[in-house]
C-alpha positions in Angstrom: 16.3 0.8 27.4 12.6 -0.1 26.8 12.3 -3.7 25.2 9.4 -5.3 22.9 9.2 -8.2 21.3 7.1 -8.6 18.1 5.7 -11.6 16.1 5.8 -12.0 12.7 2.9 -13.6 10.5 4.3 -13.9 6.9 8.2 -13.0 6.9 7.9 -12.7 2.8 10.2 -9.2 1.2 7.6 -6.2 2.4 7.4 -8.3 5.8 10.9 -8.1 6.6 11.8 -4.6 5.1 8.6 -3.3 7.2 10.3 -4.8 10.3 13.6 -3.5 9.6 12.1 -0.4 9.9 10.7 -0.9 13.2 13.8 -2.9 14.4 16.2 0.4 13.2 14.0 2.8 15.3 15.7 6.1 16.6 13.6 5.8 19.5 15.8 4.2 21.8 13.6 1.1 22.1 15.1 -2.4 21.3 12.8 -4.3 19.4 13.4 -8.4 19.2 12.0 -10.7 16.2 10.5 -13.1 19.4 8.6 -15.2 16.9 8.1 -15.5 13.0 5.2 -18.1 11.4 6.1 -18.8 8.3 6.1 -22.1 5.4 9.6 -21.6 4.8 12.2 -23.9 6.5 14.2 -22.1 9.9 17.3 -21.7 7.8 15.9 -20.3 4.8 13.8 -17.5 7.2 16.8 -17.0 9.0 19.1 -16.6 6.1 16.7 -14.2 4.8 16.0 -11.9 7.6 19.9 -11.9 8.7 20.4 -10.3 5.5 17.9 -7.6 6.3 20.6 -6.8 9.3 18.7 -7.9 11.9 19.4 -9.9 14.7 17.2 -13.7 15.1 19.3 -15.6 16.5 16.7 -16.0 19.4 14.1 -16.1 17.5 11.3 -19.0 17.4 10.3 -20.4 14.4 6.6 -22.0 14.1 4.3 -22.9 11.2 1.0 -22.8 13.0 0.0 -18.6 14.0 -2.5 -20.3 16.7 0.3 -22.1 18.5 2.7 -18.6 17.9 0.5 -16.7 19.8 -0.7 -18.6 22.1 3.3 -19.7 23.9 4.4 -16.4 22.8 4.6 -13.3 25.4 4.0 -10.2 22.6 3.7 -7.1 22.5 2.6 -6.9 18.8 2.4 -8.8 16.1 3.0 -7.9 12.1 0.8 -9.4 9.9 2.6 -9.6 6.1 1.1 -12.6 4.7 0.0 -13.1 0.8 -2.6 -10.2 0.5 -5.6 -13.1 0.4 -4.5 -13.8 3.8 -4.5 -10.2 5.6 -7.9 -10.9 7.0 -7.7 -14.8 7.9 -4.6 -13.7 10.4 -5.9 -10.1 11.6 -9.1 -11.8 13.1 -6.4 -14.1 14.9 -4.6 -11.4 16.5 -7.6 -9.4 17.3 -8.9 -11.8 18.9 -5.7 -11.8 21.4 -6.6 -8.0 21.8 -2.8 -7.7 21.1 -1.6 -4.3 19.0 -1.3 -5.1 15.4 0.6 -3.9 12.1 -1.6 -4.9 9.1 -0.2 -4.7 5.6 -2.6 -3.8 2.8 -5.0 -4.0 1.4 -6.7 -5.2 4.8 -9.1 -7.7 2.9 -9.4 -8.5 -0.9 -13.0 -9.7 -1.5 -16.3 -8.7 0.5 -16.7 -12.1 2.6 -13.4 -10.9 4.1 -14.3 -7.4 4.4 -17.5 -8.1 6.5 -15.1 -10.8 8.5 -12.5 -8.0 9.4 -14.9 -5.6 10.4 -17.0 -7.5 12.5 -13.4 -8.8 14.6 -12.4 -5.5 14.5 -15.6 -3.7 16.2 -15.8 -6.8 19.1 -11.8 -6.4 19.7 -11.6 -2.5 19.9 -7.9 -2.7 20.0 -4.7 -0.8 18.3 -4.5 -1.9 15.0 -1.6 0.4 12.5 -2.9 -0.1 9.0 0.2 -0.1 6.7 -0.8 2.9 4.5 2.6 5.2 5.0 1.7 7.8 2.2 -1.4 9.7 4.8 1.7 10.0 7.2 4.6 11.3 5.3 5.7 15.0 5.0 4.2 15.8 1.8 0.9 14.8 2.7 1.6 16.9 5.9 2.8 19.8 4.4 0.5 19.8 1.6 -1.9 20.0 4.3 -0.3 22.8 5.9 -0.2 24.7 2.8 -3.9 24.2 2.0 -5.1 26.1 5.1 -2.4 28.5 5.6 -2.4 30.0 1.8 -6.4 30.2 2.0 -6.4 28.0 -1.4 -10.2 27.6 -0.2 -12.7 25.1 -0.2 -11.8 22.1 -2.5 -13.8 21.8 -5.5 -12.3 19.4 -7.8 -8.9 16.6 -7.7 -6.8 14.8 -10.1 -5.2 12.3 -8.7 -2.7 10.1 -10.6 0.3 7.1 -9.5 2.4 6.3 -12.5 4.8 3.3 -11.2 7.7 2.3 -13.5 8.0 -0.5 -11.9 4.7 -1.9 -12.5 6.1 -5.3 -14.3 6.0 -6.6 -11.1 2.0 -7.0 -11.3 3.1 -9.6 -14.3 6.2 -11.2 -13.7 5.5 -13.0 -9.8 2.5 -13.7 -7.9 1.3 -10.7 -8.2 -0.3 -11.9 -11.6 -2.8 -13.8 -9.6 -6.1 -11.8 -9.1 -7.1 -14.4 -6.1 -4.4 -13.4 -4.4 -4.5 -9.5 -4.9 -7.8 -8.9 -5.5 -7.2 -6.7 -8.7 -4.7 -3.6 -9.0 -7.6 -1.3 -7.5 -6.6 -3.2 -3.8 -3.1 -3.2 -4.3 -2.4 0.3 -5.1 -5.3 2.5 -5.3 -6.3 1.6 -1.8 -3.1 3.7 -0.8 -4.5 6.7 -2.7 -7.6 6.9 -1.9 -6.5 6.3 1.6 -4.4 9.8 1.9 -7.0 11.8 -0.7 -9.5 11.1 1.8 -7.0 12.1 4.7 -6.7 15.1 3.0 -10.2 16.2 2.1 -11.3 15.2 5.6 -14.7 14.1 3.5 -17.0 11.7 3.1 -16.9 9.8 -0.4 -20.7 8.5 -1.0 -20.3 7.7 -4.8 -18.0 6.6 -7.4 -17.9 4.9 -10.7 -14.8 3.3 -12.3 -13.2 2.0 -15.3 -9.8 -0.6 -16.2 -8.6 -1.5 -19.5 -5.8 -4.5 -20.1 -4.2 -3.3 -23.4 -0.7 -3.6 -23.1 0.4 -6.7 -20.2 -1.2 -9.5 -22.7 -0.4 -12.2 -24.6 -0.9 -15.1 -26.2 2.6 -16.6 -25.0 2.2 -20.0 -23.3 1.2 -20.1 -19.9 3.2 -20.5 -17.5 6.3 -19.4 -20.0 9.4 -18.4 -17.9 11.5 -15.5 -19.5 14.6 -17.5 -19.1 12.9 -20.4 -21.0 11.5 -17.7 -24.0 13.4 -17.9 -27.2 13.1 -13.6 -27.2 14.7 -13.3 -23.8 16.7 -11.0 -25.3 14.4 -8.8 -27.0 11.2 -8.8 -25.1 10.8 -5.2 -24.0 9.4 -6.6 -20.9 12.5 -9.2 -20.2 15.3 -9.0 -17.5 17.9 -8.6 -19.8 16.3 -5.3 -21.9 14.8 -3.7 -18.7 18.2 -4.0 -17.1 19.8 -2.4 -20.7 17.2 0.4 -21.4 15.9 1.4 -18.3 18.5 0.4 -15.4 15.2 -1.5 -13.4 15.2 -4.9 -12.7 12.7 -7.5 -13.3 11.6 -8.8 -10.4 9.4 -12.1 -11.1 10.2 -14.9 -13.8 7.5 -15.6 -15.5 6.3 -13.7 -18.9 4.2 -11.2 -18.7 2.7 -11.8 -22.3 1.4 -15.1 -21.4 -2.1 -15.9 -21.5 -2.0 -16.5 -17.5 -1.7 -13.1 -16.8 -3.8 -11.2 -14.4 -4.4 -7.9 -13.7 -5.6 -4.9 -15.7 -2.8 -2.4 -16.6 -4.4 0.7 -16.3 -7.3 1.6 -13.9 -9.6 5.0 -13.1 -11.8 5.8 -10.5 -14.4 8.8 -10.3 -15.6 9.5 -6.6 -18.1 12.1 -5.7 -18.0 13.4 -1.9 -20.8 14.7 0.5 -20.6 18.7 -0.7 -20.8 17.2 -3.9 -17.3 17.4 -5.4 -15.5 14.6 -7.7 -11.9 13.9 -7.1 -10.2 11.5 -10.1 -7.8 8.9 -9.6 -6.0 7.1 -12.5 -3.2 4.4 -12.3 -1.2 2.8 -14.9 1.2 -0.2 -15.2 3.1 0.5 -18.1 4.7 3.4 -18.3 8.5 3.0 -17.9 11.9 4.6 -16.9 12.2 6.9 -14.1 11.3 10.4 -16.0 7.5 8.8 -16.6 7.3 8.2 -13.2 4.5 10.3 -11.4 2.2 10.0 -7.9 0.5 13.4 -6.6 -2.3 14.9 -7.1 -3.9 18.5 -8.6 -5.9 19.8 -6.0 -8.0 23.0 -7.2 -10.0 25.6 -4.7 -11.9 28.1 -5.2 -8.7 30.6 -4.7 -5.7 28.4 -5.9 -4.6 25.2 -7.2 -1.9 22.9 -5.7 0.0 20.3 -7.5 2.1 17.9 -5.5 4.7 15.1 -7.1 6.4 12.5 -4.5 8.6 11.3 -7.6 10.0 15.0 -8.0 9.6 15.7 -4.1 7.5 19.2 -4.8 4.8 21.2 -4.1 3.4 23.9 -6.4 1.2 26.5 -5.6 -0.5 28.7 -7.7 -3.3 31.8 -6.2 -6.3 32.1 -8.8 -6.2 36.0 -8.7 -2.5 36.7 -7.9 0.4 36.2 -10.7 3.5 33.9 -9.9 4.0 30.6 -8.2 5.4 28.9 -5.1 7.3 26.2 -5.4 8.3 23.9 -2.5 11.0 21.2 -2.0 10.2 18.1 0.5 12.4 15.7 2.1 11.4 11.9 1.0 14.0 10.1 2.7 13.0 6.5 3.0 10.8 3.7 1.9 7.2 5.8 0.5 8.5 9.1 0.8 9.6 8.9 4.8 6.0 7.0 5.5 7.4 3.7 6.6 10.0 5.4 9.0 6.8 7.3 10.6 4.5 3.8 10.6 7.4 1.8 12.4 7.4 4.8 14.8 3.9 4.9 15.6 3.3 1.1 15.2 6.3 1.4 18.5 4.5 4.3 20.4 1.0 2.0 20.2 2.8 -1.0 21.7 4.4 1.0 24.5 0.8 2.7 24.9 1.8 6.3 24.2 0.1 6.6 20.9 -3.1 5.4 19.1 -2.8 4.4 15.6 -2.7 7.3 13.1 -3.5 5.0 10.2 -6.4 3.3 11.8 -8.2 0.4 10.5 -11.3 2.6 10.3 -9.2 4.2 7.9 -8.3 0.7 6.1 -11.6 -1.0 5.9 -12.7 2.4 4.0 -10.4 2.0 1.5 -10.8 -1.3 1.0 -14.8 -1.0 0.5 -13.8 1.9 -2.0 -11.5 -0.2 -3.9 -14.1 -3.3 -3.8 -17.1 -1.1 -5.4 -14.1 0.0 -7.7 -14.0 -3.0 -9.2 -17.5 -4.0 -9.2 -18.1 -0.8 -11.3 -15.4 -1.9 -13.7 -17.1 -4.9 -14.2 -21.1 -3.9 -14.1 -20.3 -0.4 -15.9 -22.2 0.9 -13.5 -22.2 3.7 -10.8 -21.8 2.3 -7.0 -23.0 3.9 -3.8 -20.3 3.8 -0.9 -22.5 2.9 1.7 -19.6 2.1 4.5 -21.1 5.0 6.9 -24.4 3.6 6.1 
């Protein structure tokens, strides 16, 4: 059986459930936690990542990722840091030329951006951007379906991700803007990643809008729901989330305070090089699982294809031909079957089978879409995308 062993920069929740993933695999390749860097004491990480089902019981423990990789023999390394961090570490591991599984967004400000690009062209090596959605079956098939039915060119997309569980952005550390970077880098950059996988274009413009109407307050900050005298009628609170919707609240602080970030709703308009504008809209607010939406409406010039990962189908309908197709997708797994694919891949590209299919060409684009996002939202303005420039 082939063996690899992997380092870990950041064993926080999406670290762990990413590396269970990889450590899982089907492949018939062992996979061994060799080394985690992490704050957290040994016996809290290894508490934590036993529960995950995975084996550390010869795993090293460090606090320092210069001194990880430089005794450590690896053969990747996963980078799942605090998103403020995914640059600061990448440019570490580049710089060991070792294969490397970054979590998005890849950089959350333009310092960063610049920083990561620059490592990144001098390194030249494997690096699997975790954007799972470009990979997963309905992104494949809808693919499929666009060139095999003749829908034709595409002229025009609407684009929407409607999370219920979008509390989460308010409750935890999400709330923090230094550390995300704004809601455009934390989800949108998975969007606009697989639109632009799909339109095989070039986006050269785009203008963009948020609004914060609902997830605001003027509850003390720092207010913990367990400490709010209307714990038990907040709409937002553990106790009638658990009651109404059957979620969970995962976070403790109120989302109604006046310490908290984020916008809760967010649009972007980006024109491509033939001159067609796909939309993209997100909201945070919208709750129980029937609200729940993330697709797109892709219109040709001969039909129009609407895809739904929440209901797991494809519709297609022809322009000049009555009736409708309608297609069923299997979605097993973390972002519709992505993450089992990315662990895959992020395997083949440290055995040296497979290049990266979510490149961090592909992430760095995202992430200077999502940046001029924002700086339209702020200046009103339109922004050129000048990342082929």
């Amino acid at each position: 059986m082939k063996e690899l062993n992997v380092g870990m920069i950041g064993c926080g929740l999406r670290g762990r459930m990413v590396f269970r993933v990889i450590y899982q695999n089907e492949m018939g390749v062992k996979v061994n936690l060799a080394a985690v860097c992490d704050p957290k004491a040994p016996e809290v990480l290894t508490e934590e990542i036993t529960k995950e089902g995975i084996d550390c019981s010869q795993t090293r423990f460090y606090t320092d990722a210069d001194e990880m990789l430089e005794k450590e023999h690896l053969d990747g390394v996963l980078i799942g840091t605090r998103c403020s961090l995914h640059t600061k570490y990448a440019v570490k591991v580049l710089k060991k030329k070792l294969p490397l599984f970054l979590e998005k967004p890849v950089a959350t400000n333009q310092e960063d951006w610049e920083t990561l690009r620059a490592a990144y062209e001098e390194a030249g090596s494997e690096v699997v951007v975790s954007f799972p959605l470009r990979i997963t079956p309905m992104v494949r098939q809808v693919k499929e379906l666009i060139r095999r039915l003749d829908i034709g060119p595409i002229q025009h997309v609407a684009a929407f991700n409607y999370p219920t569980y979008g509390g989460d952005y308010y409750h935890n550390w999400y709330r923090d803007e230094s550390e995300t970077g704004g809601l455009f880098l934390q989800k949108a950059t998975h969007d606009l990643d697989y639109l632009n996988h799909i339109l095989e274009l070039k986006p050269v413009e785009l203008c963009a809008m948020t609004s914060k109407q609902v997830m605001k307050g003027d509850k003390p900050a720092g207010l913990k729901c367990e400490d709010c005298p209307e714990k038990l009628t907040c709409r937002e609170g553990p106790y009638q989330i658990v009651h109404t919707t059957g979620d969970f609240v995962h976070g403790e602080y109120c989302c109604f305070a006046e310490d908290t970030g984020n916008e809760d709703s967010g649009t972007v308009i980006v024109r491509y090089e033939t001159g067609m504008h796909v939309v993209y809209t997100q909201n945070f607010f919208v709750r129980n699982q029937h609200a729940a939406k993330r697709g797109a409406i892709i219109a040709g010039e001969g039909g129009t294809l609407e895809f739904d990962w929440v209901s797991s189908e494809i519709i297609v309908r022809n322009h000049y031909t009555p009736g409708e197709m309608r297609y069923k997708v299997e979605t097993v797994g973390n972002h519709g079957g992505g993450d089992t694919k990315l662990a895959e891949n992020f395997i083949g590209v440290m055995l040296g089978t497979e290049t990266s299919k979510t490149p961090l060409e592909q992430g760095l684009l995202s992430a200077h879409m999502c940046l001029k996002a924002r700086q339209s939202a702020q200046e009103h303005s339109f922004v050129a995308i000048d990342y082929f420039g």
